[in-house]
C-alpha angles and dihedrals in degrees: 000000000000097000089050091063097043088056097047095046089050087051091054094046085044094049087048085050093053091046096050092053095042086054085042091060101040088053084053096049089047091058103045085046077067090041093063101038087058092046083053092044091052090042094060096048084046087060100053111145112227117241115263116274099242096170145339128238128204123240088244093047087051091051096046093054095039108045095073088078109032128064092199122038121182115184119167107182120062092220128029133171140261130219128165137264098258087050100044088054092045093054095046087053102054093046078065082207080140094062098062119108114264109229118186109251088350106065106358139143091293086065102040087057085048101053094040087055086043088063090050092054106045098088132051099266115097115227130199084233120123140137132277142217135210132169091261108014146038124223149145132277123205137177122199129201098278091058094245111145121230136188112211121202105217096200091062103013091235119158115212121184100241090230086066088052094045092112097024091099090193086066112027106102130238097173129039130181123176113177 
């Protein structure tokens, strides 16, 4: 009889053990299944295609089209290239910087600026793509080949011509720096 219920009593811990182990590795599968979704997630931002070159300014052209609305430029490369609008906007989307969760002095509107222009500069081609500063608000500043001049906004990924933001002071630039 006694060794009926030892038995019994080891299959039981047995079976607990077995159980144990079975919920440990699905916790651990669980976790490497995030693992990898986060790994995916990182990969397809990796693999970003860089907008088409349309077209290539001068520094002295840049600064001759910028320096009417800005009081302090700032433009370290003497070329940079040119792409168009469509493909400006493409390429922002698909970096999804304007997805992130705003979070006030932590990951506001400085570091979104900061992370959109991040993306333009990663690859060899050089963008007329920089950040902006007003009084009150960082963004971004484009311009496409057409010369045409753009503030994005990073936190929506909206493109605005910068003669419709002349007399909006949150977005009309003081200082610009394209790098």
């Amino acid at each position: 009889m006694f060794e009926k219920i030892w038995k019994s009593f080891i299959e039981r811990q047995y079976e607990n053990l077995f159980w144990d182990k079975i919920q440990n590795t699905n916790e651990i599968i669980e976790s490497l299944r995030e693992q990898v979704k986060e790994l995916k997630r990182v990969m397809s931002i990796e693999t970003l295609n860089e907008p088409e070159m349309k077209g290539k300014i001068t520094i002295y052209e840049l600064n001759t089209l910028l320096k009417p609305h800005c009081t302090d430029l700032h433009l370290s490369d003497r070329i940079y290239s040119l792409t168009n609008v469509t493909q400006a906007k493409k390429y922002s989307n698909e970096t999804k910087v304007y997805t992130k969760e705003w979070i006030s002095e932590q990951h506001d509107c400085d570091e979104f600026s900061s992370a959109l222009n991040g993306y333009w500069n990663r690859g060899l081609k050089q963008f007329a793509f920089g950040i902006a500063w007003s009084k009150s608000h960082a963004f971004n500043i484009f311009v496409d080949d057409k010369k045409q001049i753009y503030i994005v906004e990073p936190q929506s990924n909206k493109f605005t011509k910068i003669e419709d933001m002349k007399k909006n002071k949150r977005y009309y630039p003081l200082t610009l720096i394209l790098i």
